[in-house]
N, C-alpha and C positions, 0 to 999 in steps of 0.2 A: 221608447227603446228602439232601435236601430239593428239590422241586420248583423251588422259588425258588431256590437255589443254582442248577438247571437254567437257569433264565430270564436269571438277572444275574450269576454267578458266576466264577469262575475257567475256566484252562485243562483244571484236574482235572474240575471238574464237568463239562463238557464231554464230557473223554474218555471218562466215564462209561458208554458206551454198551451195557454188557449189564445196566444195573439197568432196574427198568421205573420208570414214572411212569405219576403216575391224577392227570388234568386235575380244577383246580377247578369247570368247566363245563360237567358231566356232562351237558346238554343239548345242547350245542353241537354244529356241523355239524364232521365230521371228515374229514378231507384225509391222504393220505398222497402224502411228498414221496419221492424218491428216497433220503432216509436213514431216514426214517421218520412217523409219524403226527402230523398234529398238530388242536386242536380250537381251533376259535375261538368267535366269539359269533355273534346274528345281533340286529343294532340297526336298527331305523328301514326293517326287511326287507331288508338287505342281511349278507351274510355275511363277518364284519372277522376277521380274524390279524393280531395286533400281535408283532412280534420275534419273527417264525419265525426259528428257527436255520438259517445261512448260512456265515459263517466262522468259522475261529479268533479266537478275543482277539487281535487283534493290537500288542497292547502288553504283552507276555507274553513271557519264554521266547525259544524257539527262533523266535516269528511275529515279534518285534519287528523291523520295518522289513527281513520278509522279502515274499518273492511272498504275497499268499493263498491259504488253503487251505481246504476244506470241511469241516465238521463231520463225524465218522464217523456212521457209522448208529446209533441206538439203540434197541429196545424198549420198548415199549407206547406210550401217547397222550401227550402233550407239551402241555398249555398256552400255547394263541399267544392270549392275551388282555390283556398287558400290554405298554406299550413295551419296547422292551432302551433297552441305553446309547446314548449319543451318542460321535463321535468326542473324544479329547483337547481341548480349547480354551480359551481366556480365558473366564471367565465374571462376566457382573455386577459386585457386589462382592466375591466370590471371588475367588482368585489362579486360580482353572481349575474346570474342571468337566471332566463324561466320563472316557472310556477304557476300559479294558476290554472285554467283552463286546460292542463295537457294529458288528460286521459282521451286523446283521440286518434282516430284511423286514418292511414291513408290507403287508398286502395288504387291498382292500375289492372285494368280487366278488357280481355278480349272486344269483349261489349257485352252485357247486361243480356240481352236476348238470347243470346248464348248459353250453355246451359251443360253442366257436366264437366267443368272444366276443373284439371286439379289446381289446388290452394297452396300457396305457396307463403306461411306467417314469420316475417324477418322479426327476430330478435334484436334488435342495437347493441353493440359493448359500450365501453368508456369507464374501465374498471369497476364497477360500483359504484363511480362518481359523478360522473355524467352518463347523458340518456339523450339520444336526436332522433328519432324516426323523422325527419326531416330530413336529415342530409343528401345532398343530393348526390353521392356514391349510390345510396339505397333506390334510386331509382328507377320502377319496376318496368318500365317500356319495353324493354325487351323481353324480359320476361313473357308480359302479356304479349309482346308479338308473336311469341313462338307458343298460344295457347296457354300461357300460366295466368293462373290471377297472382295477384302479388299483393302482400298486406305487408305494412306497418305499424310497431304497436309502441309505446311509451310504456314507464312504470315508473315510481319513485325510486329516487338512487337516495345514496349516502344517508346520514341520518334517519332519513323520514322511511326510507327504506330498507335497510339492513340493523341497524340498532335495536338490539335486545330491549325493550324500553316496559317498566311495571305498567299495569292495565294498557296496553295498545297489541293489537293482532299480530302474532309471531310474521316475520318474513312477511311485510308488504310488499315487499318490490315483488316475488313469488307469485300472491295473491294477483296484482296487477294484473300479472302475464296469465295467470290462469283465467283472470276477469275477460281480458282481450279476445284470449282461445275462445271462450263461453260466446260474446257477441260473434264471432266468426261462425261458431256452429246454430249459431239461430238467425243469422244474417248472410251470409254468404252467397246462399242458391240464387239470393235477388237478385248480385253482382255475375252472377253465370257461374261462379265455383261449388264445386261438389263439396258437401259437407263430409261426404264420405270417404275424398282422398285429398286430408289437408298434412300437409307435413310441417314443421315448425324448424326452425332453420336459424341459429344463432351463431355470433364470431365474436371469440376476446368473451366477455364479462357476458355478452349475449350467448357463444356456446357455455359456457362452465353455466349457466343457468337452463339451460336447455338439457345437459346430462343432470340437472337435478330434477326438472318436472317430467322426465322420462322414465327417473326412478321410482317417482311416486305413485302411490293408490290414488290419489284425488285426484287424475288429469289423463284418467282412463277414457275413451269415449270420444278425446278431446283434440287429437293428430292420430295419425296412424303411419307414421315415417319422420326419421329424424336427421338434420344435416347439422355437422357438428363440427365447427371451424376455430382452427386454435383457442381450447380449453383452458383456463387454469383449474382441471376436472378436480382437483385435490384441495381446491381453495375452500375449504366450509367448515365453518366452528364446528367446537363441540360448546353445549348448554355452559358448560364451567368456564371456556376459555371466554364465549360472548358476556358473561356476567362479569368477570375481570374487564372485558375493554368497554364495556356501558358505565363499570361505576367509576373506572380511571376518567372519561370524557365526563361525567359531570361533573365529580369535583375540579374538572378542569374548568367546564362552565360554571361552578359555584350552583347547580341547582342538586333539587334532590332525582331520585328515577322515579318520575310518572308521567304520563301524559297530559296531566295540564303543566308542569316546569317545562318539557320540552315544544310544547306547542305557544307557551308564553315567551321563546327567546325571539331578541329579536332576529331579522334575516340576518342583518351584522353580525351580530353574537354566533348565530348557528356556524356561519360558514369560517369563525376560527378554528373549528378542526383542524386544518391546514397549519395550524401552531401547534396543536396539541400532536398531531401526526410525526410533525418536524423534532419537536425534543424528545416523544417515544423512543422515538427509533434512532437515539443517540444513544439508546438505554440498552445497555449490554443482555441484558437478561430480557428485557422484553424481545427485543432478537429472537434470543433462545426460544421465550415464549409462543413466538410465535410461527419458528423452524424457518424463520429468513423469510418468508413471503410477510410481510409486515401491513399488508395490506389489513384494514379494523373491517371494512366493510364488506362482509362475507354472509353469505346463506347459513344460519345454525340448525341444526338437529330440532325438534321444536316438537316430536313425539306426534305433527298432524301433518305437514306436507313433507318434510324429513325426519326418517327415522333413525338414519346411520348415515355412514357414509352415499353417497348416490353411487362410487364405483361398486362398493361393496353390495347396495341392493343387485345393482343391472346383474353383476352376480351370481346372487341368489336367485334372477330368474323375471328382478320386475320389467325389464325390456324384450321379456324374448319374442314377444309378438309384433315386435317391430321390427323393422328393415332402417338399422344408420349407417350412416357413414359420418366419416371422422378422419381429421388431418389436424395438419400446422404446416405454418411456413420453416424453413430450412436456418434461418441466423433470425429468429422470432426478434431476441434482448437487444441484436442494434438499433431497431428504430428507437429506442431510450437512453443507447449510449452515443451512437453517431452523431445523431441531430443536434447533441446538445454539447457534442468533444468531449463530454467523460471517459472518454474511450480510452482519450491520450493522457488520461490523470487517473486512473485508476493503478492500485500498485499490486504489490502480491500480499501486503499486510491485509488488506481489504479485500483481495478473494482467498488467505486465508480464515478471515471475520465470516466472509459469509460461507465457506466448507464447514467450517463450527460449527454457526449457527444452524446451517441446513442440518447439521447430522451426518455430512457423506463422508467416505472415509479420509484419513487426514492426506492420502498422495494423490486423491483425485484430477486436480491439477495438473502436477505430473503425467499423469496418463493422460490425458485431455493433448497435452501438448505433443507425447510423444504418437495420437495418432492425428495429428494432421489438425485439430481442431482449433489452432492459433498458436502465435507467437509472441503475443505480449500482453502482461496481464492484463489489459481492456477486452484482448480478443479475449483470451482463457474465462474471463469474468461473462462476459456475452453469452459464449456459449454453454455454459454452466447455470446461467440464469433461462436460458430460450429452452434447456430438457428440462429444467426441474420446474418453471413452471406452465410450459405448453406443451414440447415436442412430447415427453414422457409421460405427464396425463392425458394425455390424447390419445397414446399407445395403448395406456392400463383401461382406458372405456373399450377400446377393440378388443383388449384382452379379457374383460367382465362382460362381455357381451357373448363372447367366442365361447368362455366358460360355463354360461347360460345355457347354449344351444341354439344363438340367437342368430340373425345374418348380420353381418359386416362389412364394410366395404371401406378400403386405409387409402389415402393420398399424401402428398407431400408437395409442397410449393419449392421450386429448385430457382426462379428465375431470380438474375441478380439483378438489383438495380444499377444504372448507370447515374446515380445520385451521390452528391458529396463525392463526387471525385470515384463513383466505383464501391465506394468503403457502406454504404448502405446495404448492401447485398438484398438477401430475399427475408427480408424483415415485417416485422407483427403489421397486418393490414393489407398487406403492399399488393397482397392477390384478392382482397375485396373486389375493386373497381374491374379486375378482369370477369371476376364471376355475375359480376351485376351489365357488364358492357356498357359501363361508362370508364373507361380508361382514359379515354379521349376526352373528359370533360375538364373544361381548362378555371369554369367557376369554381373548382372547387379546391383550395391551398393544399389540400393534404395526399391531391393528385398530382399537381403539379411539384408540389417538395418529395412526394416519394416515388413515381414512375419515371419522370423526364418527360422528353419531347415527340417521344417517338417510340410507346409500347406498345410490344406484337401484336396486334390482330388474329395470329394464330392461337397465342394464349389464352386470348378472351372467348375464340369460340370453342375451344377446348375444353377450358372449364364452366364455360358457358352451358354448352350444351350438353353437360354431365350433370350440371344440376338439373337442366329441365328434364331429362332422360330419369334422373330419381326421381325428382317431386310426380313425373307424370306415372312410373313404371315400380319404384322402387330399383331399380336396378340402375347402376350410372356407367354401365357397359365395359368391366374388368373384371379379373378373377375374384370372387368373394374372399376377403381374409379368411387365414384360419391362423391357428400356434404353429404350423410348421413352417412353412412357406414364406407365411408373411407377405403377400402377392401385395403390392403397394403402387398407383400409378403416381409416378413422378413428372407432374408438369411443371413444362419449361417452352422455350419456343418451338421444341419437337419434343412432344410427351412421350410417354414409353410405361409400361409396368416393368417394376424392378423389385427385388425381393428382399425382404428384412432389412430396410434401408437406415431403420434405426439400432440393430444391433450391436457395434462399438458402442454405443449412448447407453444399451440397455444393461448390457454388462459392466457398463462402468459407473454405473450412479443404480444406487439398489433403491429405488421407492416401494415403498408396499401400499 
């Protein structure tokens, strides 16, 4: 067996742990974790480990759509210089991509030597459906320039992850992330980061998972600060609504609910979801069912890591000893309608379908248009779609937290794109690459289809250095939210705090 088998390989390779291995980066700075040694590189003077061994395969064997479990220990140095896998997922023009080998870390740190630095654990979004802690948006070089360590972590998405399933462990993709936090807090001080000031930091499908393990009793001990970047914070079953969308998807796959039917499909078969997804949601009443976010892959109540709603714990009180912050971008729904010119095909019959569905009152619309928020049902649909499922759940955590006694801290992303002609504005993502300071990177399509050619530098150290200012301080240097005020810093290419900047939105679309 081969080093590279070590990296990408099987369960076998894995267990391997009494052969040794001799890293290809005989230079490289060496870290030993609690199972064993690993070498990384050092680029651009910072010290990077790509796909440090973390978990089992968990699409293997006896892991498939079990609890996680740690790699055993093994002998001699270990090459952390390449990504691992990704979780399972749709990919491109592939029927899938991932699987395998991807419960692994990447890390970018000061250097090793170093010691007491805070931690800084990226969450990945991609709805629930995809998972990359790879992407090269995520990464942490600047971070660690400026003193941060920076982790990234995987988890299983779709299926193997959010599906109610008879005998398999509630909420695995949860578990993951909670697996992740755990190796950070008993591995981290190697890499120079303080285990005592790690904050955890998720966007898209990565925050709305983040305001749930912040609600929870189980993930006490486990961060101590929270950065929470356009939520769908409202997105999560109840026990009754996940049992209705588990047994609809297997008789859609033809098996019964247990985990040996589900770990017996094939990869092909699993990933028709995408069929079963597509005729649901032609389904007037599943709609309803599901109050227009038709998303199936969601966090459920499960009576051990969710008990209720997560806005409704934070609350009652379970975040008060944290310090978050929490935002969204300003037109979140057009990078879903521009990109693809649904924008110019949507009608008013179709955002009266989804006012219905959502429950908002039936003139919403109307008032939408008459205060300024578009002119034609693509726009009115957009932003209708960007409050009810980011801008306004991300208001209602500041506001359950505020409720608490808890600290807050509210932003909003105002920059507009010069993308698609202008018409992309300041859409879902599109201030990622500013807050990580890769705006500039031209590898990566989803920089280049949604910044342009030429995005501010001021923006990037603005919101740049307000994350490192929390993750190092808790504080990301503006007025603390409260209910009156609403003190919110609005970046842009000259930032500024501005007050209640969600208010026409909040007034006009009642969420509870």
């Amino acid at each position: 067996m081969n080093r590279r088998q070590f990296l990408y390989g099987s369960a076998a390779a894995v267990l391997a742990g009494a052969m040794p291995f001799h890293a290809f980066a005989s230079e490289g700075p060496v870290v030993k974790t609690t199972k064993g040694s690993v070498r990384g590189l050092v680029m651009d003077g910072v010290h990077v480990f790509r796909g440090v061994p973390c978990g089992m395969p968990p699409y293997e064997g006896k892991y498939r759509l079990a609890l996680p479990e740690f790699v055993p220990a093994w002998n001699g140095v270990v090459d952390a210089v390449k990504p691992g896998n990704i979780p399972l997922q749709p990919g491109g023009k592939q029927k899938f991509i991932g699987g395998g080998d991807c419960l692994r870390v990447n890390i970018w740190t000061p250097a090793p030597g170093k010691t007491k630095c805070p931690v800084l654990v990226y969450i990945p979004g991609g709805a629930n459906t995809r998972c990359d802690n790879n992407d090269v948006r995520f990464d942490g070089t600047s971070f660690a320039q400026d003193g941060i360590v920076l982790v990234t972590i995987n988890y299983r998405v779709n299926v193997d992850g959010f599906i109610k399933i008879r005998g398999v462990p509630t909420n695995l993709a949860l578990r993951d992330m909670i697996f992740g936090l755990r190796w950070v807090q008993d591995n981290i001080a190697a890499f120079g980061g303080d285990p005592d000031n790690v904050t955890v930091y998720g966007q898209s499908a990565g925050g709305t998972q983040v305001t749930a393990l912040i609600s929870s009793s189980v993930t006490k001990g486990l961060f101590h600060k929270a950065i929470i970047q356009s939520p769908t914070a409202l997105a999560q079953h109840t026990p009754e609504i996940a049992s209705v969308i588990a047994k609809a998807l297997f008789e859609f796959y033809g098996i019964e609910d247990s985990r040996e039917a589900v770990a017996g499909l094939s990869t092909e078969k699993l990933f028709t979801f995408t069929d079963f997804i597509a005729a649901q949601n032609k389904k007037r009443e599943w709609r309803h069912l599901l109050r227009g976010n038709t998303s199936i892959f969601k966090p459920y109540f499960d009576g051990d890591i969710l008990m209720k709603r997560p806005v409704d714990a934070i609350a009652d009180g379970a975040a008060r000893g944290l310090n978050v912050l929490v935002g969204s971008t300003e037109d979140e729904w057009r990078l879903y309608t521009v990109q693809n010119g649904s924008i110019d095909t949507i009608t008013e019959a179709m955002v009266a379908d989804f006012v219905e569905s959502a429950g908002f009152p039936s003139d919403i619309a109307d008032r939408y248009l008459k205060a300024g928020r578009g002119n034609t049902p693509g726009d009115i649909f957009s932003s209708l779609e960007s409050d009810y499922m980011f801008r306004l759940p991300a208001n209602k955590v500041l506001e359950s937290q505020k409720t608490a006694g808890g600290k807050a801290w509210a932003y909003t992303f105002a920059w507009k794109s010069p993308c698609y002609d202008g018409r992309l504005g300041a859409a879902h993502g599109v201030d990622v690459p500013f807050v990580f300071k890769t705006h500039h990177r031209r590898d990566s399509a989803r920089v280049r289809n949604t910044l342009g050619t030429n995005p501010p530098d001021s923006l990037a150290e603005a919101m740049h250095s307000a994350w490192v200012r929390f993750a190092s301080t808790g504080n990301p240097g503006w007025t603390p939210f409260d209910l009156d005020r609403r003190m919110t810093m609005r970046f842009d290419v000259e930032s500024r705090e501005v007050a209640d900047p969600w208010k026409t939105e909040r007034e006009n679309m009642p969420l509870k």
